[in-house]
BATI-938514 format. One record per residue (C-alpha): residue number from 1; residue in three letters; x, y, z. Coordinates in steps of 0.001 Angstrom, whole numbers. Layout:
    i   aa        X        Y        Z
  NUM  Ala        X        Y        Z
...
//
This chain:
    i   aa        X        Y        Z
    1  Unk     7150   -26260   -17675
    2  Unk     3720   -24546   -17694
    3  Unk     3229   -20864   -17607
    4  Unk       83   -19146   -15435
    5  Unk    -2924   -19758   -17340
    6  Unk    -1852   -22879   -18951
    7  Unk    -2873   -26378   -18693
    8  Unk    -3598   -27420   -15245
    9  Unk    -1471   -29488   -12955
   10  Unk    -3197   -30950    -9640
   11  Unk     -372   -31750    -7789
   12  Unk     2422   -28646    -9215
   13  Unk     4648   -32038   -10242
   14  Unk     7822   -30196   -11298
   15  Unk     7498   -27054    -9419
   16  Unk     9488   -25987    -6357
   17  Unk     8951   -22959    -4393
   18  Unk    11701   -20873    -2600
   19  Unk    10278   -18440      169
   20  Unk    13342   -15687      722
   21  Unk    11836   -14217     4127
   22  Unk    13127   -12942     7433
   23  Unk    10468   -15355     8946
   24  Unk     9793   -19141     8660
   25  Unk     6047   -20275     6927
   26  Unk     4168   -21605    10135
   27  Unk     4526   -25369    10259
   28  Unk      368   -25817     9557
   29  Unk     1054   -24004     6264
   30  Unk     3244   -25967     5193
   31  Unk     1563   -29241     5814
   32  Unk    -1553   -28054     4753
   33  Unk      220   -27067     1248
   34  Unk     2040   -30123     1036
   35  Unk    -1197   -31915     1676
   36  Unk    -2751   -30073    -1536
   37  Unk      526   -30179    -3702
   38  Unk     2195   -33519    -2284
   39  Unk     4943   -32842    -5544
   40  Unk     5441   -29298    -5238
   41  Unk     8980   -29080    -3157
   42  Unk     9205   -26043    -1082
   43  Unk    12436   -24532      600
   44  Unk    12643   -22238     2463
   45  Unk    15541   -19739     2785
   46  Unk    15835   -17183     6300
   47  Unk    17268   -13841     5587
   48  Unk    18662   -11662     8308
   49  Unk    17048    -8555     7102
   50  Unk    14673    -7626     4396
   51  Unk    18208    -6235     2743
   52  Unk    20310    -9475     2929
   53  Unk    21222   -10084     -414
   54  Unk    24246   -12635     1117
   55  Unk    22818   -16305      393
   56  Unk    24152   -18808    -2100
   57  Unk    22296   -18072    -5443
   58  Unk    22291   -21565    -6473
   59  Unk    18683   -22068    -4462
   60  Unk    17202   -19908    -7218
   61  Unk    18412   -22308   -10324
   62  Unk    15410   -24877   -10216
   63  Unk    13174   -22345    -8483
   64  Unk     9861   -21599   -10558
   65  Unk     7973   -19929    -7869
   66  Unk     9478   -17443    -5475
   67  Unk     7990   -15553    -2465
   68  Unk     9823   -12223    -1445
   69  Unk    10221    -8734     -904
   70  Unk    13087    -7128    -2267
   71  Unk    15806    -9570    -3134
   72  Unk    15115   -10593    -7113
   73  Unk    17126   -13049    -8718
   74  Unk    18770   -12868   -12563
   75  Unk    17011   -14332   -15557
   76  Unk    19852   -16171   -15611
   77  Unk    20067   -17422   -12036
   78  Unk    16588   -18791   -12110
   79  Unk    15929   -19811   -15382
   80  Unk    12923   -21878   -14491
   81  Unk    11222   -19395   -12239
   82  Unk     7242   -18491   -13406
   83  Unk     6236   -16751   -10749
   84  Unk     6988   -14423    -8116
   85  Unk     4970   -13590    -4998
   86  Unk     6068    -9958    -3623
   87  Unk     4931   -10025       26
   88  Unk     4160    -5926     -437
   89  Unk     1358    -4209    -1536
   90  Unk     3758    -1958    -4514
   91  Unk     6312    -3167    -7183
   92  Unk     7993      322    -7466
   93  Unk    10968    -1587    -5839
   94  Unk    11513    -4235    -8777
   95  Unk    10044    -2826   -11544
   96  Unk    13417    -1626   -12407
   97  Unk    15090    -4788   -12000
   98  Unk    16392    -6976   -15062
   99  Unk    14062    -9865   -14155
  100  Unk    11187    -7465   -14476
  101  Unk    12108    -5768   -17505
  102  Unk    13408    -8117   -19428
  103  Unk    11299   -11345   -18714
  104  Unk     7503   -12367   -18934
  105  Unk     7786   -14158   -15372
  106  Unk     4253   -13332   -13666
  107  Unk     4442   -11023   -10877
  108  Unk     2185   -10520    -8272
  109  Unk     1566    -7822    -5446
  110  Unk      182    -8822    -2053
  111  Unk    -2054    -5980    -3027
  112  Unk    -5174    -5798     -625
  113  Unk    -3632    -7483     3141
  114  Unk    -3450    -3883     4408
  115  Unk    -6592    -2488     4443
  116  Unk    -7068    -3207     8079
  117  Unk    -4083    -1694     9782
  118  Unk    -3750      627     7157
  119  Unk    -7284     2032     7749
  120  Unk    -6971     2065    11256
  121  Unk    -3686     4278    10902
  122  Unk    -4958     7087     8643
  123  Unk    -8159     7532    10866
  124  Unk    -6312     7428    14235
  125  Unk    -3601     9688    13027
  126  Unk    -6285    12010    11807
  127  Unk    -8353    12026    14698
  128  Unk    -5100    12229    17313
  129  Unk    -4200    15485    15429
  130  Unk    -8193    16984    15224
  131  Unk    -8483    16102    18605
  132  Unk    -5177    17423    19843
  133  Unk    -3524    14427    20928
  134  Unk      -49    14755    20910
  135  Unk      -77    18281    22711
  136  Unk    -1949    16391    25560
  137  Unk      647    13660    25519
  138  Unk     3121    16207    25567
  139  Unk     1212    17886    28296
  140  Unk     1218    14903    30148
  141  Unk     5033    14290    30295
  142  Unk     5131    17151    31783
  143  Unk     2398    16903    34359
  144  Unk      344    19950    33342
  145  Unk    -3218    20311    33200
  146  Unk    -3801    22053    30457
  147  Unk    -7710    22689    28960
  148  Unk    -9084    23485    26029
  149  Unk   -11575    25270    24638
  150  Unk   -14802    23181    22785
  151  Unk   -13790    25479    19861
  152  Unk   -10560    23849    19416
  153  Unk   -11921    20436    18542
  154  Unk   -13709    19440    15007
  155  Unk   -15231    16098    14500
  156  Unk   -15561    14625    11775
  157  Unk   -19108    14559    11036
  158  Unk   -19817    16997     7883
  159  Unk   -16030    16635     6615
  160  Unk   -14743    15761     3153
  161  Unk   -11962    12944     2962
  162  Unk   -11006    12632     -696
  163  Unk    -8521     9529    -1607
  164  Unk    -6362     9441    -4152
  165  Unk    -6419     5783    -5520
  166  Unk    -9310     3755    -4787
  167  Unk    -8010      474    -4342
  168  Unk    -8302    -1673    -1431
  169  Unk    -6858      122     1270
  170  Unk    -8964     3299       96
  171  Unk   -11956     1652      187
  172  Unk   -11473      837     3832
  173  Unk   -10647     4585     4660
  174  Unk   -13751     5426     2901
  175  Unk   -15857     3072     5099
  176  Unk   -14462     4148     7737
  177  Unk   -14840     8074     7283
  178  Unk   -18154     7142     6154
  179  Unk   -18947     5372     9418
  180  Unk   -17922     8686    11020
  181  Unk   -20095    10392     9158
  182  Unk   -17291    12300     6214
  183  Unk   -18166    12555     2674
  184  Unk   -16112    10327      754
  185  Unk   -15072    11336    -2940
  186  Unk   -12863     9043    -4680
  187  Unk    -9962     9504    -7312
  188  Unk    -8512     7080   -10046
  189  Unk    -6217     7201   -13312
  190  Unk    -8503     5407   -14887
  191  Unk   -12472     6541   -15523
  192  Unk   -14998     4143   -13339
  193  Unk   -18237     5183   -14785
  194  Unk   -19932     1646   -14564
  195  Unk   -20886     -581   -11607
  196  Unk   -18553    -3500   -13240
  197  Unk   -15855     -842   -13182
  198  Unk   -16348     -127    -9579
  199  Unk   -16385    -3460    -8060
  200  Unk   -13463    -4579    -6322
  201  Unk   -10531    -6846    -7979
  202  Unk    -7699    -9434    -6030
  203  Unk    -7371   -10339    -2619
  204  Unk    -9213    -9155     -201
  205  Unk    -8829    -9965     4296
  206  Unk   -12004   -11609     5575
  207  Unk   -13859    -9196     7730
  208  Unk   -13481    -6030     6746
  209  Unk   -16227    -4608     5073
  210  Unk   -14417    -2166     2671
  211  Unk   -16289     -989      107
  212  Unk   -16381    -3758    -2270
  213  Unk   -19251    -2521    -4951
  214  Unk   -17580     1314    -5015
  215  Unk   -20973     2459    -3531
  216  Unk   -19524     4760    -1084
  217  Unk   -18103     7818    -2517
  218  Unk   -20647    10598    -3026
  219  Unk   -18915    11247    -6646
  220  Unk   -15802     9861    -8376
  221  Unk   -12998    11563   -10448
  222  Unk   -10291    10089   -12758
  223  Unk    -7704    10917   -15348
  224  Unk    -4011    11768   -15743
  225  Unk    -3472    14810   -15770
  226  Unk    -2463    17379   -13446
  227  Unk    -5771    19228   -14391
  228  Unk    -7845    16324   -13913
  229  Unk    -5788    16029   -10046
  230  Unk    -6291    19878    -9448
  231  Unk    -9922    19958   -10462
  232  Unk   -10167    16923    -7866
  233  Unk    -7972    18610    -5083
  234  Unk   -10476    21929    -5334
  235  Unk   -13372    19837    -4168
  236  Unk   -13063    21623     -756
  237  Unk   -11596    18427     1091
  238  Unk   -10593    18521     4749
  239  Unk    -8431    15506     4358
  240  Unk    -6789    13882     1225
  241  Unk    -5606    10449     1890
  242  Unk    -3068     9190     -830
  243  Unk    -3013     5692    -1331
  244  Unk    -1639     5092    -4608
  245  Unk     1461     3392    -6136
  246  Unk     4560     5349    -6958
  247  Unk     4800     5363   -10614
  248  Unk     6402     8205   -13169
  249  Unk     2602     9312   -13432
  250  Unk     2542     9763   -10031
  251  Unk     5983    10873    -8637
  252  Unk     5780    14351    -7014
  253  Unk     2031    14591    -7640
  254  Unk     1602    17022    -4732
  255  Unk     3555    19939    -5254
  256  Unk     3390    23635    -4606
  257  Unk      777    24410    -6904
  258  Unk    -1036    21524    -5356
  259  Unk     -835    22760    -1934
  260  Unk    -2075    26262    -3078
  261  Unk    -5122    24502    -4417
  262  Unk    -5222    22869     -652
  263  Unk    -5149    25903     1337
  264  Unk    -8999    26732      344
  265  Unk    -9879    24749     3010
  266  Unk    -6458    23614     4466
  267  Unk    -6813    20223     3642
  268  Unk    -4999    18180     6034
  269  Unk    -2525    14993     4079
  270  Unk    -2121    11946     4667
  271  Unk      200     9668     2750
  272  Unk      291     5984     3275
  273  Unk     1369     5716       96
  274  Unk     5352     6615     -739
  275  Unk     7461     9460      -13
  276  Unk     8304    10769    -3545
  277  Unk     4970    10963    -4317
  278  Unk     5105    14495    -2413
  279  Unk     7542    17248    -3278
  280  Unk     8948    17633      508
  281  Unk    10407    20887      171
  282  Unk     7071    21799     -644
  283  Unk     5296    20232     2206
  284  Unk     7424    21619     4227
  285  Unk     6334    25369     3283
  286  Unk     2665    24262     3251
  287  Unk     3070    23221     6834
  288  Unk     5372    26273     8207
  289  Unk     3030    28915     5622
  290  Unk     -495    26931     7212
  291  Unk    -1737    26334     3789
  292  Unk    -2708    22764     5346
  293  Unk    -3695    22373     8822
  294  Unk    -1267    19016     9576
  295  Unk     -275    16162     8004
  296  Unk      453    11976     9141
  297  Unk     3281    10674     7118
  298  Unk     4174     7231     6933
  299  Unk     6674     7303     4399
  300  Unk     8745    10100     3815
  301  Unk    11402    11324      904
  302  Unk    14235    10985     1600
  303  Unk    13530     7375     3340
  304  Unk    14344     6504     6306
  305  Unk    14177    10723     7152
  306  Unk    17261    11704     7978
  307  Unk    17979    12597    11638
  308  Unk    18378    16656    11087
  309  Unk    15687    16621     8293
  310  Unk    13847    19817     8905
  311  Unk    10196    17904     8229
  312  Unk    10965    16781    11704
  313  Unk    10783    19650    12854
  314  Unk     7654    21110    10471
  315  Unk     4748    22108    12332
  316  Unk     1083    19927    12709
  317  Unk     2910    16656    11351
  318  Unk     3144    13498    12650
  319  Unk     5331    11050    11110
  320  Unk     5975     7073    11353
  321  Unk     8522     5320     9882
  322  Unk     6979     3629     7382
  323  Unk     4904      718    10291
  324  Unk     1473     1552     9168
  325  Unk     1035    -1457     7438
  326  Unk     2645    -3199    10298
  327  Unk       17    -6391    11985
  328  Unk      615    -9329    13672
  329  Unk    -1512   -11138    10629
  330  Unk      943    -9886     7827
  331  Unk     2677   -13075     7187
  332  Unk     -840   -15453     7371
  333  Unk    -2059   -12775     4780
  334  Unk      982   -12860     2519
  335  Unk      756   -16364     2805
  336  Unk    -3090   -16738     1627
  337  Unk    -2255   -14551    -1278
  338  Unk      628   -16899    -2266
  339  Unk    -1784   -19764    -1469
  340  Unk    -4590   -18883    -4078
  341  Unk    -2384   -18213    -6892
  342  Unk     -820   -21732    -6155
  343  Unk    -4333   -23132    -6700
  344  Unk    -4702   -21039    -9539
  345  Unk    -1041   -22158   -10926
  346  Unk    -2696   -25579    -9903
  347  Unk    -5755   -25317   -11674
  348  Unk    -4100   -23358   -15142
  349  Unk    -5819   -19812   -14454
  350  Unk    -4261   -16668   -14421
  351  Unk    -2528   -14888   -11088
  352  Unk    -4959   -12890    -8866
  353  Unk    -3073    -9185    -7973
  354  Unk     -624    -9497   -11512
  355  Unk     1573    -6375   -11979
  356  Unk      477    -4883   -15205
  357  Unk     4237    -4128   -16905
  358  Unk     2543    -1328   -18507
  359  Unk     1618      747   -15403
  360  Unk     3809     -692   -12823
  361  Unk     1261    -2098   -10519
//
């Protein structure tokens, strides 16, 4: 059995894909892949929740493609298996897992079908709080008519949004702010001092118009270390939008002494990236102390928040549990990811959005 990148195989004779989802591929999927691979067999197996791990294992033994979220087979339950389609945007979730340790089975993220809702969450979160939303609502509830002062309302024209990883969905918050007319300044591990180096890599949704050529941020920053993040943090930003994976690099990034770099110009947060990627205890005294103004959290740590957390409770936050990446065209997106690295598998080239084992994403 071929590997990615190896000879090509029109028809995927000898493969058989297992999708382990909660829902079943659309009927015109399927026909239209079995009209492309008429000998690639495809099964697919309904799980009662993202969690159920209770399904006979034996559907993974002549498996060499999977599609999935969380539930990962053994090396030695699917011995055949080449590749596996994650239907999220992270691997943080397997990368500890034997399979992924342990194996050289391709892995891909569905890395860049969330820009859209994604985008759309971190600006209307950010303008609901700027804008005083929720106090209205609250007002509302309650039938009072309560004004406001001009004074009490900043726009966003003149502000500074700085994002921390600069991948798809950041490039769609920077078009975005820039639209609104925000200054965009952009933050990666990894120096991008060429064009070539700023272009955009993997999948991307038809129609948004991101910021494929990295031409929008009025100056870039990269490196690994908490001085390079600090020097970054102290560019006077109203808003810092994290959108990276959770790695060790990356895990409690924002801290106190973070936050204390923040307060300059209490830079409001917002993390659509993961919950351990801020030190909560800390946010939590950055929000009651108003070193920040307010912060939109769609993940939290712990995860889900527990019910008496105090963060509930923390001034100027608004929090969602974990739904920003939530659309009605998730699935047809996971499922055009899967679908071009078929072809590829097809056609012997190397998987588009391929963890690097390395890095963890």
């Amino acid at each position: 059995m071929e590997a990615m990148g190896s000879p090509a195989n029109p028809t995927l004779k000898g493969h058989k894909l297992l999708l382990t989802q909660t829902y079943p591929p659309p009927l015109q999927w399927l026909e239209k892949t079995k009209k492309n691979y008429p000998d690639l067999e495809v099964v697919y197996h309904h799980l009662k929740s993202l969690w159920d791990y209770d399904f006979d294992l034996e559907t993974y033994k002549d498996a060499t493609c999977i599609c999935t979220f969380l539930v990962m087979p053994t090396r030695q339950q699917a011995p055949k298996l080449q590749l596996i389609q994650l239907s999220s945007a992270g691997a943080n979730h397997v990368i500890d897992t034997p399979l992924f340790k342990d194996s050289d089975v391709t892995v891909c993220t569905s890395n860049g079908i969330h820009p859209p809702q994604i985008g759309e969450w971190v600006i209307a979160t950010f303008l609901a709080f700027q804008h005083h939303i929720p106090r209205h609502l609250d007002n509302q509830k309650e039938g009072n008519w309560v004004h406001t002062t001009a004074t009490d309302v900043e726009d966003s024209v003149g502000l500074r949004m700085g994002i921390l990883g600069y991948g798809a969905i950041g490039r769609q918050c920077a078009c975005l702010a820039s639209a609104m007319g925000m200054d965009v300044l952009a933050y990666t591990l990894r120096e991008r001092s060429t064009a070539e180096s700023r272009r955009e890599k993997g999948y991307r949704v038809p129609g948004p118009k991101g910021d494929p050529e990295g031409l929008i941020p009025s100056a870039w920053f990269s490196g690994a270390t908490k001085e390079d993040l600090n020097h970054f943090l102290a560019q006077d930003l109203d808003i810092l939008v994290i959108c990276l994976p959770l790695t060790p690099l990356t895990h409690h990034m924002i801290a106190a002494p973070q936050f204390e770099i923040m307060s300059k110009k209490k830079t409001f947060l917002s993390n659509i990236g993961r919950g351990p990627h801020v030190k909560t205890d800390d946010l939590i005294v950055a929000l009651e102390s108003g070193q920040i103004r307010g912060a939109a959290l769609d993940v939290t740590d712990p995860e889900p928040l527990p019910k008496d957390h105090p963060l509930w409770k923390a001034p100027n936050v608004i929090i969602t549990p974990h739904v920003a990446a939530h659309s009605r065209q998730y699935q047809t997106r996971v499922l055009d990811v899967l679908e071009m690295n078929l072809a590829r598998l097809s056609e012997g080239k190397p998987a588009i959005n391929k963890v690097d084992r390395e890095v963890g994403y």
